[in-house]
C-alpha positions as CSV (number, residue, x, y, z in Angstrom):
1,X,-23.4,-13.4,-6.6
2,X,-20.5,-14.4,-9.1
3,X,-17.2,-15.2,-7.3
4,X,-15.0,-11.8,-8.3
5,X,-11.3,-12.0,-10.0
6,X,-10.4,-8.8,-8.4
7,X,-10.6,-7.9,-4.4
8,X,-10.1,-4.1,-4.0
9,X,-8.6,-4.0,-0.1
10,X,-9.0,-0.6,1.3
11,X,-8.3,0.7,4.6
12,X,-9.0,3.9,6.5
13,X,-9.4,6.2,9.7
14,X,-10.0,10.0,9.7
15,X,-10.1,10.5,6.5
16,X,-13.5,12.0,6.0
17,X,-12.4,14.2,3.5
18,X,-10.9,11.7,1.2
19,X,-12.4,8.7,1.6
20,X,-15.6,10.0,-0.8
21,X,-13.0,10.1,-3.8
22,X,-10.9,7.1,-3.2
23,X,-14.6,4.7,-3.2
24,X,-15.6,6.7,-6.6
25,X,-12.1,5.3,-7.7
26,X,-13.2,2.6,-7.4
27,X,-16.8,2.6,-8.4
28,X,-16.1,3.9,-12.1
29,X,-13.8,0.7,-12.6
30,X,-14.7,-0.5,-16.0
31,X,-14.0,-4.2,-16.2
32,X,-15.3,-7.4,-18.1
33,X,-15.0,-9.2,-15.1
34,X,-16.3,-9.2,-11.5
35,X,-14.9,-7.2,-8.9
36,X,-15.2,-6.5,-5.0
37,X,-14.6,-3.7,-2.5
38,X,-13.6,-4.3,0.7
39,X,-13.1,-1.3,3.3
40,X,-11.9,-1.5,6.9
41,X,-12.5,1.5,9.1
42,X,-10.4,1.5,12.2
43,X,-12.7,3.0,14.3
44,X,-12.9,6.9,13.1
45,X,-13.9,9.4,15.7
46,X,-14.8,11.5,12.1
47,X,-17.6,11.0,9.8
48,X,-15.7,8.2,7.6
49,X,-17.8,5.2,8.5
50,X,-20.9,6.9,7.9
51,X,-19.8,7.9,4.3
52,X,-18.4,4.3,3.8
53,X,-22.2,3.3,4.9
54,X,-23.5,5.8,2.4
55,X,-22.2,3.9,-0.3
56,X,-22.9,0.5,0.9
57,X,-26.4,1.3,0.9
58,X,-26.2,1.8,-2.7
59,X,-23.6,-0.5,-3.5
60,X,-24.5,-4.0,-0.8
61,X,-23.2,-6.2,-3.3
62,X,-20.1,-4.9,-4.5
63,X,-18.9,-3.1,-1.4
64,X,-18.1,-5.2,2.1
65,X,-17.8,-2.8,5.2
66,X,-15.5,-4.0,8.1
67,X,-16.3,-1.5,11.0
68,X,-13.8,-1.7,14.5
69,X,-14.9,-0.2,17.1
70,X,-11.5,0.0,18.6
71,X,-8.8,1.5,16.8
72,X,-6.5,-1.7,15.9
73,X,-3.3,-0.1,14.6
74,X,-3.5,1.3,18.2
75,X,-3.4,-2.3,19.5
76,X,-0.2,-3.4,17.0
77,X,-2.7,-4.9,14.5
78,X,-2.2,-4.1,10.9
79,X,-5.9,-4.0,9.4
80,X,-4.8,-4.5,5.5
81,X,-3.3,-8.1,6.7
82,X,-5.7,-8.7,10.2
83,X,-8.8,-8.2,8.7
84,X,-8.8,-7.2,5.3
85,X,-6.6,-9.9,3.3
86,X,-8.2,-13.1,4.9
87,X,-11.6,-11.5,3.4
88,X,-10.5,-11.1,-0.1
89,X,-12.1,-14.0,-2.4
90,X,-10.4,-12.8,-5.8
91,X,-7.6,-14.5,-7.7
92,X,-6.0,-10.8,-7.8
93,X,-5.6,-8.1,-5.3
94,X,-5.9,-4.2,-5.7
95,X,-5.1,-2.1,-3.0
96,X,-5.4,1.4,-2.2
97,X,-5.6,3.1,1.4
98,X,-8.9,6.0,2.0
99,X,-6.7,9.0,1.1
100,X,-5.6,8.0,-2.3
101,X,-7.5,7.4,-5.3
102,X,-7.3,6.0,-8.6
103,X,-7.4,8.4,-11.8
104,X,-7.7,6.1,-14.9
105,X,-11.3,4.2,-14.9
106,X,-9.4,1.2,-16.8
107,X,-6.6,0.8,-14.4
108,X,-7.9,-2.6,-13.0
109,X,-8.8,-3.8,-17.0
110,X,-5.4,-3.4,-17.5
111,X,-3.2,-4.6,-15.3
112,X,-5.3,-7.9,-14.8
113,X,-5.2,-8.2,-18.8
114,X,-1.5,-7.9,-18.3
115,X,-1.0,-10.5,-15.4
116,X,-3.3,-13.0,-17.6
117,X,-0.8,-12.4,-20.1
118,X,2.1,-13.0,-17.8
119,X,1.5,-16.0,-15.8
120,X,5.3,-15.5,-14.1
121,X,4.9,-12.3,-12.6
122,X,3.6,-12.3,-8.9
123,X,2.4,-8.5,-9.3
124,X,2.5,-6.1,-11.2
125,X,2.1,-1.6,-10.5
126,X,2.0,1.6,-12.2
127,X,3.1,5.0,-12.3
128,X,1.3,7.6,-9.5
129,X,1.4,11.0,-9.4
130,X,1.3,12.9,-6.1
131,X,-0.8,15.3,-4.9
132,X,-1.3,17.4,-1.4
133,X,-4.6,17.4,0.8
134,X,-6.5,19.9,-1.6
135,X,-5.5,17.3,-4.9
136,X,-3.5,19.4,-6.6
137,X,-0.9,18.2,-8.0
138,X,2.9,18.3,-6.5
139,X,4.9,15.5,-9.1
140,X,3.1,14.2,-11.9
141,X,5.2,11.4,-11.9
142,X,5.8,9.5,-8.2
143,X,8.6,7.1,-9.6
144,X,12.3,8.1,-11.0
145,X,13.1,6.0,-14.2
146,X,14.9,3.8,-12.5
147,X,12.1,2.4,-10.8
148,X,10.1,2.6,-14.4
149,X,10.6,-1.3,-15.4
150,X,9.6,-4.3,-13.9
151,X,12.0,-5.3,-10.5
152,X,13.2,-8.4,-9.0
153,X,13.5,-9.0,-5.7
154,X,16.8,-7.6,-5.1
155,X,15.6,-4.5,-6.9
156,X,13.1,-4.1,-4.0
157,X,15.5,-4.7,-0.9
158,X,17.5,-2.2,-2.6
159,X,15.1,0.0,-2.2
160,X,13.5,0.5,-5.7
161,X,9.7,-0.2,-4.4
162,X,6.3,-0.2,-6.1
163,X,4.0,2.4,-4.9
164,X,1.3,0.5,-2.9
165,X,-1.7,2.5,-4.4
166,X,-0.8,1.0,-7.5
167,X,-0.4,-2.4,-7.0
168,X,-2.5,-5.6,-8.1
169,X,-1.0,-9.4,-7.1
170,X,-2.1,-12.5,-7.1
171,X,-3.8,-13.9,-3.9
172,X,-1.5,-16.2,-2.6
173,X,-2.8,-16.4,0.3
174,X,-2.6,-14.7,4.0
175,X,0.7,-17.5,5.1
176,X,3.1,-15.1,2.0
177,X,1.9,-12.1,3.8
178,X,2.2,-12.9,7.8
179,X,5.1,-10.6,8.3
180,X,3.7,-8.1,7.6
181,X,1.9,-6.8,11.2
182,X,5.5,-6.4,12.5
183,X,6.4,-3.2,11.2
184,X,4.3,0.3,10.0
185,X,5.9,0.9,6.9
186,X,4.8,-2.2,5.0
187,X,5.4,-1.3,1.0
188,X,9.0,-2.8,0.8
189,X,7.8,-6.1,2.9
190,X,4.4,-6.4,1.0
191,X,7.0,-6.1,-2.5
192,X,9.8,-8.3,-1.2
193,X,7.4,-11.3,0.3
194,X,5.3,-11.3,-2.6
195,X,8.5,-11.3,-5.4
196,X,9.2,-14.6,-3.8
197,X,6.7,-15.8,-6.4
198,X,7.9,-13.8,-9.3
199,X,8.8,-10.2,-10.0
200,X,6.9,-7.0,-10.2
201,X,5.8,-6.2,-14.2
202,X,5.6,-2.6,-14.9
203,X,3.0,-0.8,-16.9
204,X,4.2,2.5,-17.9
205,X,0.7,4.5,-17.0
206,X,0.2,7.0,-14.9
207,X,-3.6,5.7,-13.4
208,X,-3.6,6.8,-9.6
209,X,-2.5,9.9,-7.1
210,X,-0.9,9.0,-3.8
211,X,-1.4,11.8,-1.0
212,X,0.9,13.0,1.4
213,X,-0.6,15.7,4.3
214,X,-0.1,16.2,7.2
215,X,-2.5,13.6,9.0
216,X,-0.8,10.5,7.0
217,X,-0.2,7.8,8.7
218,X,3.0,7.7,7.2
219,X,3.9,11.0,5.1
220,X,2.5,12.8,8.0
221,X,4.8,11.4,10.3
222,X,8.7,13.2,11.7
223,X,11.8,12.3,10.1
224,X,12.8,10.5,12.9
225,X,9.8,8.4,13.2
226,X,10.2,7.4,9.7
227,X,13.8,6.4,10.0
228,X,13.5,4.8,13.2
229,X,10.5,2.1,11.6
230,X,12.6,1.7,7.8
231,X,15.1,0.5,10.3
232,X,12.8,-1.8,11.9
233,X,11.6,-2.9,8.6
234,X,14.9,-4.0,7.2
235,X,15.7,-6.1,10.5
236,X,12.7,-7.9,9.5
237,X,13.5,-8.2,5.8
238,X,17.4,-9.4,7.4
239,X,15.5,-11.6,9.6
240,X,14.3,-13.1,6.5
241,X,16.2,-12.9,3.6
242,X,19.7,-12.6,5.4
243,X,20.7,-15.8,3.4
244,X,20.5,-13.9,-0.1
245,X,21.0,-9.9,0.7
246,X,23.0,-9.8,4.2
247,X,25.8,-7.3,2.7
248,X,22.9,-5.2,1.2
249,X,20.6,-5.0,4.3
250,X,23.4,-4.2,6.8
251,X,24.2,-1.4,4.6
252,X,20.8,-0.4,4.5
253,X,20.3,-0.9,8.3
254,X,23.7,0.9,9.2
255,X,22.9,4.3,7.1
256,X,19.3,4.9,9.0
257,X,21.1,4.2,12.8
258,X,23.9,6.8,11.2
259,X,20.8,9.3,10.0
260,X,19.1,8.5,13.6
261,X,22.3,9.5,15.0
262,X,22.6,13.0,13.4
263,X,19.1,13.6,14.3
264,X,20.2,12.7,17.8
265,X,23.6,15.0,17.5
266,X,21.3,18.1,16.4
267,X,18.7,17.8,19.2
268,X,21.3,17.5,21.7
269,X,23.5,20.7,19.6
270,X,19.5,22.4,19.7
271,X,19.0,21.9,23.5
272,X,22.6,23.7,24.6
């Protein structure tokens, strides 16, 4: 089996009615190089794994199944970095999670044709649209323009970040990435570790649809949960890069505990 340039991580749980999509994605990829599929199931109580296993039976060399059969994220694990990373063998990295898909069959062709091309860049993404659990479309485009151009790292800390489904960076290896378990919203850390290495290029494409319904485990989520873990993510990325953005992460940092506090205010206003 040829050693592939491209590892496609993928994780998923529950998500039965997507997850047939996202692999097709992935399967009409039309590349002049090798690629593999890796997909971690974190231990659905639905039919996921068994439609995962469909397509491994017809797909055993290109697609590698990781099956738990206790739900890690449960446990403080993170699959993409636990389990997933560690197995990908390709120079480059694609990931996507099983409720979003990719729309343009050339997507991986040419993003990796553009890192070839630009040895200096750690990663590069592309422009999403956004779509709701019955894919119809909600925002055809996912990204403002200011976020249409490649970014630097202080771009990211600031809070301009690449949308995950669309990303593909080089393997560096699992030591860039072991922050990452810490906290559930990963996109900004995943951006700002890996920019340490170069910034993100920017292909002006729209080639994949990110999903938000009401069993994400992220768009699916309160308000307050949301704002309660970006705070948690930025004391990490102050933990780490304190020495180059302090001024900026305090600031980011102080306006979620002042948007936890309002939330706080109302409740208590709500319960009188």
């Amino acid at each position: 089996m040829n050693i592939p340039l491209v590892s496609i991580a993928c994780i998923t749980y529950n998500q039965e009615k997507y997850i047939t999509q996202t692999i097709e994605g992935f399967l009409c990829q039309k590349t002049t190089f090798p690629i593999e599929i890796i997909i971690h199931d974190d231990a659905s109580t639905d039919d996921t794994p068994k439609i995962v296993e469909k397509y491994v039976k017809t797909n055993a060399d290109l697609i590698f199944p990781i099956y738990q059969q206790v739900n890690q994220f449960s446990l403080g694990n993170k699959p993409l970095t636990s389990y997933v990373l560690p197995d990908c063998r390709g120079r480059y990295i694609a990931i996507c999670e099983g409720d979003d898909y990719w729309t343009d069959p050339y997507k991986l062709q040419k993003q990796i044709d553009f890192m070839e091309y630009h040895p200096e860049l750690s990663m590069c993404f592309t422009n999403s649209s956004i779509v709701d659990e019955n894919n119809t479309i909600t925002k055809v485009s996912r990204l403002d323009d200011d976020r249409k151009r490649n970014l630097s790292q202080l771009d990211i800390i600031s809070g301009l970040v690449p949308p995950t489904n669309t990303i593909v960076m080089r393997n560096i290896g699992k030591e860039a990435l072991e922050h990452l378990p810490t906290v559930v919203n990963g996109d900004i850390l995943l951006s700002a570790l890996m920019t340490e290495h170069g910034d993100a290029g920017y292909i002006d494409e729209v080639t994949a649809c990110y999903r938000i319904h009401d069993q994400g485990v992220w768009s699916g989520k309160s308000k307050e949960y949301q704002t309660t873990n970006y705070v948690k993510t930025y004391l990490v990325l102050l933990e780490l890069f304190r020495h180059k953005y302090e001024p900026i992460l305090l600031r980011s940092i102080s306006n979620g505990y002042a948007m936890l506090l309002e939330m706080y205010k109302k409740k208590m206003r709500e319960s009188e």
